[in-house]
C-alpha positions, 0 to 999 in steps of 0.5 A: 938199401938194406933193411934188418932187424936187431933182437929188439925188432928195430928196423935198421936202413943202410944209408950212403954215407953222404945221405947220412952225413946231409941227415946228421949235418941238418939235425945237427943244426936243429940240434944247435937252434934248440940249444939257442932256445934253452940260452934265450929262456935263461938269459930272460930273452923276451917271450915273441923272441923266442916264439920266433926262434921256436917257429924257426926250429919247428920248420927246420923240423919240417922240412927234415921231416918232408926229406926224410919222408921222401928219400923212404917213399923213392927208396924203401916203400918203392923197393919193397913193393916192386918186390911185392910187399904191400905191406909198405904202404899200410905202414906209409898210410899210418905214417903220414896219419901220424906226421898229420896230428 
């Protein structure tokens, strides 16, 4: 896969489409919880509902997260470190680090 860097030094990936179409699909669905958790607050729902529905959409968050973090491990971090860039596993280190808080 190909990675670059636009002017602003994001890093950008090139994914296959059907990989991005299964990543817009899941946040897509997040997306659609999180606006059922605005819904539930203004129509007064009861609080142990909506923490529930809260728990729901911080799995889904999760679980996006862990398939994300395992499609960079297979492909970029293993790419660029057959390649010889070590450097990639700093980056993972300090990425798990951070998923860890």
């Amino acid at each position: 896969m190909e990675k670059k860097h636009d002017n602003d030094h994001t890093m950008h990936k090139i994914r296959e489409p059907e990989e991005k179409k299964e990543l817009i699909h899941r946040l897509n669905r997040i997306e659609g919880q999180v606006r059922g958790l605005r819904n539930m607050v203004e129509n007064d729902i009861y609080c142990t509902e909506i923490l529930t529905q809260t728990s729901a959409v911080i799995a889904a968050l999760n679980s996006f997260n862990r398939d994300l973090l395992d499609r960079h491990v297979r492909s970029c971090v293993a790419d660029d470190i057959r390649e010889g860039n070590r450097e990639k596993m700093d980056e993972l280190l300090v990425m798990l680090r951070k998923l860890m808080k």
